[in-house]
Each structure stands twice: as structure tokens, then as C-alpha cells.
ROBAMI-708290 format. One record per atom (N, C-alpha, C): x, y negated, z; residue in one letter. Coordinates in steps of 0.2 Angstrom, whole numbers, padded with zeros to 4 digits, always signed. Example, Ala and Ser with C-alpha at 12.3 -4.5 7.8 and 13.67 -1.06 7.14 Angstrom:
// residues 2
+0066+0028+0039a;+0062+0022+0039a;+0066+0016+0039a;+0064+0011+0035s;+0068+0005+0036s;+0064+0000+0039s;
//
This chain:
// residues 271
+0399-0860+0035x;+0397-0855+0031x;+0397-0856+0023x;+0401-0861+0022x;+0400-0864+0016x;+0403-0857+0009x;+0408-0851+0013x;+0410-0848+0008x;+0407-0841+0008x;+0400-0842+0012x;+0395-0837+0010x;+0393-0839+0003x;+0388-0834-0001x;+0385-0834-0006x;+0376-0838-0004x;+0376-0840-0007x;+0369-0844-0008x;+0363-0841-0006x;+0364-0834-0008x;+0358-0827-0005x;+0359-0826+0003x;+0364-0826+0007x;+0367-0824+0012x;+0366-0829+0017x;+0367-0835+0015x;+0368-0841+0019x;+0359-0845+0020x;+0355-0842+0015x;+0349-0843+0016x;+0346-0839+0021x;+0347-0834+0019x;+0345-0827+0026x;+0349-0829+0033x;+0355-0832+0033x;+0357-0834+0039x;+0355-0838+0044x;+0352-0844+0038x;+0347-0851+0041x;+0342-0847+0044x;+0342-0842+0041x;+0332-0839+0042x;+0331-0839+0049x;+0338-0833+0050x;+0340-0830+0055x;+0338-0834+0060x;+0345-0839+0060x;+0348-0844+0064x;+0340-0847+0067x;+0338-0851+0064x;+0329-0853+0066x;+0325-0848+0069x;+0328-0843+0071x;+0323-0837+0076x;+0327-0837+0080x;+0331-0837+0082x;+0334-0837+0088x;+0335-0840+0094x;+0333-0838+0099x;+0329-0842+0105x;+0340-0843+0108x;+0337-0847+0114x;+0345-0847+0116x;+0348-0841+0119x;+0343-0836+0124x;+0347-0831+0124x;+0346-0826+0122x;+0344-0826+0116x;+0345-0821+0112x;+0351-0824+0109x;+0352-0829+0109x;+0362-0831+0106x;+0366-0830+0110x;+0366-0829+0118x;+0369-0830+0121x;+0371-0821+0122x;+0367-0818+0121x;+0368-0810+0121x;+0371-0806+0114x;+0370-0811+0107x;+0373-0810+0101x;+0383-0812+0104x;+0382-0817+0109x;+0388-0819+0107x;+0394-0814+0114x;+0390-0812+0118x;+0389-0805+0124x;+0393-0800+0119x;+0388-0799+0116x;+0392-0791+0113x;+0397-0792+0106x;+0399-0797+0107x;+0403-0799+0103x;+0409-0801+0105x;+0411-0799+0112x;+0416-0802+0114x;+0423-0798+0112x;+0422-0793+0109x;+0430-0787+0109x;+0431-0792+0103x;+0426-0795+0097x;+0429-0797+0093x;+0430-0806+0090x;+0428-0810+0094x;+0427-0816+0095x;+0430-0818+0104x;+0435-0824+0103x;+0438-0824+0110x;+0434-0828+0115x;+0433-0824+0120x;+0427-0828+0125x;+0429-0836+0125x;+0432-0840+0124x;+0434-0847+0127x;+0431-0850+0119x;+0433-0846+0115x;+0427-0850+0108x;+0420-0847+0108x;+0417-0841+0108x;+0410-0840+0112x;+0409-0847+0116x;+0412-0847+0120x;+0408-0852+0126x;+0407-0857+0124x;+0410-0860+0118x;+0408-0867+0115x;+0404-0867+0111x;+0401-0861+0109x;+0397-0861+0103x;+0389-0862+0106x;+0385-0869+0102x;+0380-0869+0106x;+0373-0867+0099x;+0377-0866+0095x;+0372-0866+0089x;+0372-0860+0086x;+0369-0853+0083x;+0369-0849+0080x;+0371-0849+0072x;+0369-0855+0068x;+0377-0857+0065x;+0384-0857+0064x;+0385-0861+0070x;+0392-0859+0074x;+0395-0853+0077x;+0390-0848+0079x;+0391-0843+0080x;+0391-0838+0075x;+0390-0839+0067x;+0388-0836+0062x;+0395-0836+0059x;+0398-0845+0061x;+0405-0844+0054x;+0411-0844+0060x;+0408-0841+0065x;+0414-0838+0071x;+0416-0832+0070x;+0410-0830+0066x;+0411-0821+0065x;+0413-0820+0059x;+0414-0824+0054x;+0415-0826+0046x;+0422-0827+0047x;+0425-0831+0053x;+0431-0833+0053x;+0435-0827+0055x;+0433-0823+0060x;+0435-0817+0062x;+0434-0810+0057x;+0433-0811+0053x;+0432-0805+0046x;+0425-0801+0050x;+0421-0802+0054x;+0415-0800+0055x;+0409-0800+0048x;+0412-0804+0048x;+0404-0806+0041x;+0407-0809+0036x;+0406-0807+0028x;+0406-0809+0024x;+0403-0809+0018x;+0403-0812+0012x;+0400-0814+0006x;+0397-0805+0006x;+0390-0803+0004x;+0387-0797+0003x;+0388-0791+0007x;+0392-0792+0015x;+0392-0790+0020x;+0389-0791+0026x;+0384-0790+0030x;+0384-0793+0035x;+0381-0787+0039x;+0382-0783+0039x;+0383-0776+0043x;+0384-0777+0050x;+0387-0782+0053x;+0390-0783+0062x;+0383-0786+0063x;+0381-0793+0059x;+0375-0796+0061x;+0367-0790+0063x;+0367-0786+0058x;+0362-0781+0056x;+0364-0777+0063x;+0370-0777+0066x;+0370-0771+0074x;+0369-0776+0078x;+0371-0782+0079x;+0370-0788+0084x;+0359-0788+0084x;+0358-0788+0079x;+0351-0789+0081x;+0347-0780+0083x;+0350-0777+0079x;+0348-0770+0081x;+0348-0770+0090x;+0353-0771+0092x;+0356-0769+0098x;+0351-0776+0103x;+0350-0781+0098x;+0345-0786+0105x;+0337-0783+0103x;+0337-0779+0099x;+0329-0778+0098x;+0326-0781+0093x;+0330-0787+0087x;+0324-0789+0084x;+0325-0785+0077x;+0321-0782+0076x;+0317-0780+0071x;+0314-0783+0068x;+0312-0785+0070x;+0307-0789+0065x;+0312-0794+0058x;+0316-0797+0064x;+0322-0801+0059x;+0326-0798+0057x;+0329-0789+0055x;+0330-0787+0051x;+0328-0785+0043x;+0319-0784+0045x;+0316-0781+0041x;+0314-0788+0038x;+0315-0794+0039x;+0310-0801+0034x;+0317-0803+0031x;+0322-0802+0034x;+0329-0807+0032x;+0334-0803+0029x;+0336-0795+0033x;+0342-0793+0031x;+0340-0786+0029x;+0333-0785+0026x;+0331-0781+0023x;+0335-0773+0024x;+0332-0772+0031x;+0334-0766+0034x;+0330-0764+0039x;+0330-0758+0044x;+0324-0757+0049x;+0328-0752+0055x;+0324-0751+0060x;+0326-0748+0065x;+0329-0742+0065x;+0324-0736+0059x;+0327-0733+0056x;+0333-0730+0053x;+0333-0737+0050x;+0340-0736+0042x;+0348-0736+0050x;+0346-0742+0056x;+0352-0745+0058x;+0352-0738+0063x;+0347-0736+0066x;+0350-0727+0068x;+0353-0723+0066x;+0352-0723+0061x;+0356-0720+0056x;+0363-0721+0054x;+0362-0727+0051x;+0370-0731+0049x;+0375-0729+0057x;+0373-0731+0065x;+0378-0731+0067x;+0377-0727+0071x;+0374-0720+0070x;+0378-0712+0070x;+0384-0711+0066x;+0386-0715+0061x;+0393-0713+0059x;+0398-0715+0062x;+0402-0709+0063x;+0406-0713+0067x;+0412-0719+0065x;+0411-0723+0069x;+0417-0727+0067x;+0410-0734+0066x;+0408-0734+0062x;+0401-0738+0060x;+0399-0744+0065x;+0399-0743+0072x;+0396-0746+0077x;+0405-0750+0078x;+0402-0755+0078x;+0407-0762+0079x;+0406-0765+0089x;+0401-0764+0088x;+0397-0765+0096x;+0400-0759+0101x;+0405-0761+0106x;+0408-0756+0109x;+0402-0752+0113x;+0403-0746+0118x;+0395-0744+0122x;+0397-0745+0128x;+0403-0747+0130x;+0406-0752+0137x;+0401-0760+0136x;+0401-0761+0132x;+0398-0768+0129x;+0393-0770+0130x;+0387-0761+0126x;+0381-0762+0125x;+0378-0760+0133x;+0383-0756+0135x;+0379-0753+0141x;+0377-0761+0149x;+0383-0764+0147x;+0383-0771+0151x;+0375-0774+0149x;+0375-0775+0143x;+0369-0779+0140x;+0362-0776+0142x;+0362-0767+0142x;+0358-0764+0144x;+0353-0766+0150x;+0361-0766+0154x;+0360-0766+0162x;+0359-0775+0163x;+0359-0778+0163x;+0358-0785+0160x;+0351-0786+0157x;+0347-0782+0155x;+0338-0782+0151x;+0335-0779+0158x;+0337-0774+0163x;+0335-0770+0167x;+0334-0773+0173x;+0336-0776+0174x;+0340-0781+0182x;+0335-0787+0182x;+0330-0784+0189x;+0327-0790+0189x;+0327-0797+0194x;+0325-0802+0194x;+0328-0809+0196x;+0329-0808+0203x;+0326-0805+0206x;+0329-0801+0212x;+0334-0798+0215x;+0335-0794+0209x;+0341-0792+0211x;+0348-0795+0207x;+0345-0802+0200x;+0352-0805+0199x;+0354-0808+0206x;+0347-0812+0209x;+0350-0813+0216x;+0354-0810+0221x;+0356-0805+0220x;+0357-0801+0227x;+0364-0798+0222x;+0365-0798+0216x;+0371-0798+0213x;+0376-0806+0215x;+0374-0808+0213x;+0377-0817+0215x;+0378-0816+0223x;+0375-0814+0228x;+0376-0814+0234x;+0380-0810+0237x;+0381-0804+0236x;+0386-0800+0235x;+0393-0802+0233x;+0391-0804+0225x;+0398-0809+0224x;+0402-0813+0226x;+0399-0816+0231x;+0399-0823+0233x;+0409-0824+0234x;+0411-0818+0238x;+0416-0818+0240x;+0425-0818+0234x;+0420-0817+0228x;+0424-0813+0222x;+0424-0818+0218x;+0418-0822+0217x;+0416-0826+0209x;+0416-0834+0212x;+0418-0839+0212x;+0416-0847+0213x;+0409-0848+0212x;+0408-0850+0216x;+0403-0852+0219x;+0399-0857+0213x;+0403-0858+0212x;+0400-0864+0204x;+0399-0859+0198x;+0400-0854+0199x;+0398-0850+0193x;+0393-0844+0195x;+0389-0847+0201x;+0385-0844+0204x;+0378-0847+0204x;+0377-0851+0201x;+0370-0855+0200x;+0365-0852+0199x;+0359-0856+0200x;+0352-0854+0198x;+0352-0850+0191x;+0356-0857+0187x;+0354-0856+0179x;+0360-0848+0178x;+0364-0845+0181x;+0367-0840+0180x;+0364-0833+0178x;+0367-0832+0172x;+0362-0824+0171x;+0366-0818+0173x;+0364-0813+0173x;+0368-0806+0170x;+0373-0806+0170x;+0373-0810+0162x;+0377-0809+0156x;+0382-0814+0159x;+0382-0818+0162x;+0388-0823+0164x;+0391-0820+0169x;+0385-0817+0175x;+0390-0813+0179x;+0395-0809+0177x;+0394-0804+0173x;+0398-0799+0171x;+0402-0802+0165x;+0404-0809+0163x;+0410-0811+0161x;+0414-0815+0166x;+0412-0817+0171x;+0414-0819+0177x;+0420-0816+0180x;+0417-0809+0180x;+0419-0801+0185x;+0425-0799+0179x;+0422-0800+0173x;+0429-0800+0167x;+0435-0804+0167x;+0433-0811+0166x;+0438-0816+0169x;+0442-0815+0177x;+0439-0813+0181x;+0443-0811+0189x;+0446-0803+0187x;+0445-0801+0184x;+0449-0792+0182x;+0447-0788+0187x;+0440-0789+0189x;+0435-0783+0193x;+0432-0780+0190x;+0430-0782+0182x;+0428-0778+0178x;+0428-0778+0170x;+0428-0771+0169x;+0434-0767+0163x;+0431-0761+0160x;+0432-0758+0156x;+0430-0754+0152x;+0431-0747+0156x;+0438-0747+0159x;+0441-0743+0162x;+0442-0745+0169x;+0436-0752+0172x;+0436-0751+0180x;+0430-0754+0179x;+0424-0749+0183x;+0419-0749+0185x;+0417-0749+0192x;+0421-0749+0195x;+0422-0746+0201x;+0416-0752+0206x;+0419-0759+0205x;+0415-0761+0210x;+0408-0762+0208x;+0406-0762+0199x;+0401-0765+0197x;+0396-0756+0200x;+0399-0750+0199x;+0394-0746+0203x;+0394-0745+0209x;+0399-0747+0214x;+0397-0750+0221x;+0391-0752+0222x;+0390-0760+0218x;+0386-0765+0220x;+0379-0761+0217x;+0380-0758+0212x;+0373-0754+0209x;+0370-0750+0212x;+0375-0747+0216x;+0374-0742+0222x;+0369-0746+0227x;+0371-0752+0228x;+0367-0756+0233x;+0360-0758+0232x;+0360-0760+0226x;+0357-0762+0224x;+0349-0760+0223x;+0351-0756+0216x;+0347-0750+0211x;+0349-0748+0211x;+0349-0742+0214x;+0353-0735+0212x;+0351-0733+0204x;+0344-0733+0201x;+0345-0732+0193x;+0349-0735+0189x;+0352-0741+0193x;+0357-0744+0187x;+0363-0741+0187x;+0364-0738+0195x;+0371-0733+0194x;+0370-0730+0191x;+0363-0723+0190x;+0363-0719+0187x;+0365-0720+0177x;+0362-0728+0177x;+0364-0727+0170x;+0371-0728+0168x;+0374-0730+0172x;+0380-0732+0172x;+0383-0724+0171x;+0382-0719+0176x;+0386-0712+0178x;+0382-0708+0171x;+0377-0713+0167x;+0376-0708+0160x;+0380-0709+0156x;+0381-0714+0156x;+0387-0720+0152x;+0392-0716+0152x;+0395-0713+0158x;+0401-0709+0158x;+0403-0703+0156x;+0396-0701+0158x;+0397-0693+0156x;+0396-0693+0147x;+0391-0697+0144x;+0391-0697+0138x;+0398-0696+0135x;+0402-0704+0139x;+0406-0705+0135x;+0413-0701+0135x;+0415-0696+0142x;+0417-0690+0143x;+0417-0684+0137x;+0409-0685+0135x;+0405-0678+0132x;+0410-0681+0125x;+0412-0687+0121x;+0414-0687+0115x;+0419-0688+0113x;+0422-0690+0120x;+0432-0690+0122x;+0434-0681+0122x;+0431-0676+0125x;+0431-0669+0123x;+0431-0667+0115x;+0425-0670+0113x;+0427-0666+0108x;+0428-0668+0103x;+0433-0673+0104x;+0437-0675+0101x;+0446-0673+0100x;+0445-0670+0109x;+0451-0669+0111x;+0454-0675+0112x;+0450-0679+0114x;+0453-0686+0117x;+0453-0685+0124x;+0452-0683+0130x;+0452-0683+0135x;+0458-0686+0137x;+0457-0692+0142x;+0463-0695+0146x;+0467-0692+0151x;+0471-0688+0147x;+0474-0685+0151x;+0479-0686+0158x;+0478-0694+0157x;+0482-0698+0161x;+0477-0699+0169x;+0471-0698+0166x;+0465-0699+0171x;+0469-0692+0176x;+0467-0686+0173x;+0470-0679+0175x;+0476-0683+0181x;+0481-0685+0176x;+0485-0683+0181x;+0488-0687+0187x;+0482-0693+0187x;+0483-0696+0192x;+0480-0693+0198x;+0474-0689+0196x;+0470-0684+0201x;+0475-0678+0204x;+0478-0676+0196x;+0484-0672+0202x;+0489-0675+0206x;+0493-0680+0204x;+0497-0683+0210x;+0495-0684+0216x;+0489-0686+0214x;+0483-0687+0220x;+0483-0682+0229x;+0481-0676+0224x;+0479-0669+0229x;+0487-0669+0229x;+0491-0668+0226x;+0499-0668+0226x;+0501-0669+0232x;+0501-0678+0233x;+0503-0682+0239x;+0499-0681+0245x;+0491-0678+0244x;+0488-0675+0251x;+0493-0668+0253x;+0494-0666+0251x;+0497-0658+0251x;+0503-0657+0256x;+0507-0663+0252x;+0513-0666+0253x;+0515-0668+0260x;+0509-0672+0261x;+0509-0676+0267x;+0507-0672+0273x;+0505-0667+0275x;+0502-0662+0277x;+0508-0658+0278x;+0510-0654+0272x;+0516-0651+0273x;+0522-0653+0277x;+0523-0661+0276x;+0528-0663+0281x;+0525-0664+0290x;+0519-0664+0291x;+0518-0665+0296x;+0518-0659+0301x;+0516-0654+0295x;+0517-0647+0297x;+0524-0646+0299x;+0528-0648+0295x;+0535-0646+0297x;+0538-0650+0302x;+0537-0656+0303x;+0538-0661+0308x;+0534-0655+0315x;+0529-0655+0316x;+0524-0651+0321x;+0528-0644+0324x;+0531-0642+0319x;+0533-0636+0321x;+0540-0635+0325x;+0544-0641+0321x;+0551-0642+0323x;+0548-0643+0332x;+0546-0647+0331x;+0545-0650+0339x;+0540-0647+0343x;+0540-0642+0342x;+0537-0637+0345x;+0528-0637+0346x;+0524-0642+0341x;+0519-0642+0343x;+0516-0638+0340x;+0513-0631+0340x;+0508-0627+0337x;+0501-0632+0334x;+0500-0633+0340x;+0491-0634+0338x;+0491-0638+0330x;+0497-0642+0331x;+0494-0649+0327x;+0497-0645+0321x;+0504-0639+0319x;+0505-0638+0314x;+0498-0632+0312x;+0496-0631+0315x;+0489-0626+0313x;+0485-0630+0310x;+0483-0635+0313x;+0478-0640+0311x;+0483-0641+0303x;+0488-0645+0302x;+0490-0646+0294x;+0490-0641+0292x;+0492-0635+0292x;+0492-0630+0289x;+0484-0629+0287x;+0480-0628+0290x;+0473-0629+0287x;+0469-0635+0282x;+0471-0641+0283x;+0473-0644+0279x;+0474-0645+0272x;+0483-0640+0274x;+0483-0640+0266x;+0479-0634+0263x;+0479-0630+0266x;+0474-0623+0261x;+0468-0626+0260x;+0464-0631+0264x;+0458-0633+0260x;+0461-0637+0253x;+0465-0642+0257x;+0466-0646+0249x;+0470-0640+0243x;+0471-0636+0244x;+0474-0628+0239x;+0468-0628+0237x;+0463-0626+0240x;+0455-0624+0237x;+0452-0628+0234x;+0452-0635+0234x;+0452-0640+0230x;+0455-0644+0223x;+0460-0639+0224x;+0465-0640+0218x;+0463-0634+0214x;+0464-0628+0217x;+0460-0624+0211x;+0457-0626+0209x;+0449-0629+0214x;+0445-0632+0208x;+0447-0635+0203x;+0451-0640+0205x;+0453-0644+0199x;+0455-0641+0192x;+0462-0634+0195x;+0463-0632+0188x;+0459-0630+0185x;+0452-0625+0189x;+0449-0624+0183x;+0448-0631+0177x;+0444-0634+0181x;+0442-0640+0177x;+0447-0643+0173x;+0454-0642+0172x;+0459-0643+0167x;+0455-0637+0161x;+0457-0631+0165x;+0458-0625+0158x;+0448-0628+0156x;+0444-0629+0158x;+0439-0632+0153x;+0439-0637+0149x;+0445-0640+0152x;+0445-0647+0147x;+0452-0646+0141x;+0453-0639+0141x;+0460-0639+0136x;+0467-0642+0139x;+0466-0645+0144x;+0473-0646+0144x;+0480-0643+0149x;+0481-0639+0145x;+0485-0634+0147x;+0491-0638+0147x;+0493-0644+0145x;+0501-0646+0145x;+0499-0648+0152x;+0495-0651+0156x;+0494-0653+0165x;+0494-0648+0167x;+0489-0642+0164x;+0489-0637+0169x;+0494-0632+0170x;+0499-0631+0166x;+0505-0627+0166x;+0510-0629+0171x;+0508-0634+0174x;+0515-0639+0179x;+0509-0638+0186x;+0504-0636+0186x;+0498-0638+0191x;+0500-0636+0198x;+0503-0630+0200x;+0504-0627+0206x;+0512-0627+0205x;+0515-0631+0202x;+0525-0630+0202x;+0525-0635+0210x;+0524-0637+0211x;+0525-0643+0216x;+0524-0642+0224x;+0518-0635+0224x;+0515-0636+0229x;+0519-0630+0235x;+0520-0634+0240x;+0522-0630+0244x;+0520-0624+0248x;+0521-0620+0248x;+0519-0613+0252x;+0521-0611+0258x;
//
């Protein structure tokens, strides 16, 4: 930290001497989009971890803004207000603007859920995992926060796949799912009005009802050639339900603006 300013590096020390280990271990958690997990893992000192963030353009001389969210984000107040002379208030504020917040809400939501989860049910996360995660990274001493870089390192879990972590929540604690399905819609609500919506999300779901339709319609036509009524009745029912599902679908395009999917929406469908 040698090429911090004398004022900065003091407040740092200050810092760094209030820091229990996992409250280090959760600063260096929500700092994985921008510091690489394999140097995280060797950092055992919040010093270390201080000119990790320095060295990554995170923090510098009369800057220390990402620090000021890392403790925002673990709760300590207190060590903003005595060190980094700001408050609860001011950082609610600060990162309502957009762009502001460094700390992704995939990131914080982990860490969320992570404060929530009681040692009963880290247990019963490890035991569920058992089949997914080594065994050796399944310890006593294992928290949360390592499970769920664990499940990072194996590629079961992602910003953009939650799939099994809300299974297991489902098992678990259902409130964890639910925070998780707040998680989504939030972050739903600000991809909209954006006009960011993944439109790609769209059209995998259309492919989706597509290939059911599809598949039905051939069986139907299979069925019919070979003279068996019943079963082309049956597909044909079939596909009109998955039609009635599709509509719904469209609607929910024309809500969400995207007319470039929805103008192709029924070109495919067999009648």
C-alpha cells in the first residue's frame, strides 16, 4: 500500500485492525467479479487484501469508494463512520446511482443468503452436495461462502444458472428460494426498463413450445397415415393446448416490447 497517501493508508490500518476473519472472508466474497479467486484464496491478511484491490484499480490514492461498498454491504457502519467518514445514509444514496455499485446483486444476493442460512441447514447443503462438490471441500470448517465458490468452480453455479441452487432452496428453506425469485423479478423489473430484456431467454422458450408443437404434429401425422384415430386425436389435442400456451406467451412478448420475436411468433406453427 506503499503508493497510497499517508491519510488513506492510516484509515486502512484502522480498518484492517477491525476485521475479524470473516468479515475478510465475505469482503474478499463480493469481490470476486473483480479480483481473481486463486489470488483471493491466498490472501490471509486484510492488508493483502487491501493492495489486491489497489493493484486491480479498485482503490486508490483519495479513492476508496469500492472499500466504503464492501463494508456497506457486510454491515459495518460503524467502520465507515470512525475511518472512511461516511454513513449508512450517504452509501444508500451513493449507490442508487446507477452504475455506482461495483458489488454485482448476483454477488450480494449469495452473501445475502449466506447471513440467512442457519448451521443446520449449511449442513444439509454439504449433504445434498455431497455428490457434486469433493468431499474435501466439504468440512466442518466449510461456510456458505465457500460452498457457493465451490458450485462456481464446478459450473453449477452462475449469474445466469440458478437452477440447482433454487432446487436445493426449495428443499431446504423455501424463504431462501423466495429471496432468490425476488432476486429475479427485481432484476427482470430493471432489464425492462431498460429495454434490456434477454431476448435470447424469449427465444429459447419459443423454440421450446416450437419443438413441443412439432413433435405432436409429426405424431399426428404419423397416427393418421396408419390409420390410428385415437392417438391422432390425442396429438391433435395436444397441440391446441400447447397453441393456448403459446398465446400466452405472445402476450407476454407484446408486454415486454419485443416485437422483433413476436412477429415471427405463430410463422412455424402448424395447423
Amino acid at each position: 500500500m506503499a503508493r497510497l497517501i499517508s491519510n488513506d493508508f492510516c484509515r486502512l490500518l484502522a480498518v484492517s485492525e477491525e476485521l475479524g476473519e470473516a468479515e475478510l472472508a465475505a469482503l474478499k466474497f463480493l469481490s470476486l467479479e473483480h479480483v481473481p479467486m486463486r489470488k483471493l484464496e491466498a490472501i490471509q491478511r486484510a492488508q493483502d487484501f487491501f493492495e489486491a484491490l489497489r493493484e486491480k484499480g479498485m482503490m486508490e490514492a483519495g479513492n476508496l469508494s469500492f472499500l466504503k461498498e464492501l463494508l456497506y454491504r457486510i454491515s459495518r457502519i460503524d467502520l465507515l463512520v470512525a475511518h472512511l467518514g461516511s454513513s449508512r445514509e450517504e452509501m444508500a444514496r451513493e449507490l442508487q446511482i446507477p452504475g455506482r455499485a461495483k458489488v454485482s446483486a448476483y454477488r450480494y444476493l449469495l452473501f445475502q443468503l449466506s447471513e440467512d442460512i442457519t448451521k443446520d441447514e449449511l449442513s444439509s447443503f454439504k449433504f445434498l452436495l455431497g455428490k457434486e462438490l469433493p468431499k474435501c471441500k466439504l468440512t466442518p470448517k466449510t461456510t456458505m461462502l465457500d460452498v457457493f465458490m465451490e458450485m462456481e468452480k464446478k459450473g453449477i453455479l452462475g449469474e445466469d444458472n440458478l437452477r440447482i441452487l433454487k432446487r436445493l432452496c426449495a428443499e431446504i428453506n423455501i424463504s431462501l428460494l423466495k429471496r432468490i425469485e425476488e432476486y429475479e423479478l427485481n432484476l427482470f423489473g430493471k432489464t425492462k426498463q431498460k429495454g434490456l430484456f434477454p431476448i435470447v431467454i424469449l427465444e429459447v422458450a419459443y423454440r421450446y413450445h416450437i419443438g413441443l408443437i412439432m413433435n405432436a404434429f409429426q405424431v399426428k401425422k404419423r397416427c393418421s397415415s396408419q390409420g390410428n384415430r385415437g392417438a391422432a386425436q390425442e396429438a391433435l389435442k395436444v397441440m391446441e393446448t400447447l397453441k393456448k400456451l403459446m398465446l400466452r406467451f405472445f402476450t407476454l412478448l407484446q408486454l415486454l416490447d419485443s416485437t422483433l420475436l413476436a412477429s415471427h411468433f405463430f410463422t412455424q406453427v402448424p395447423l
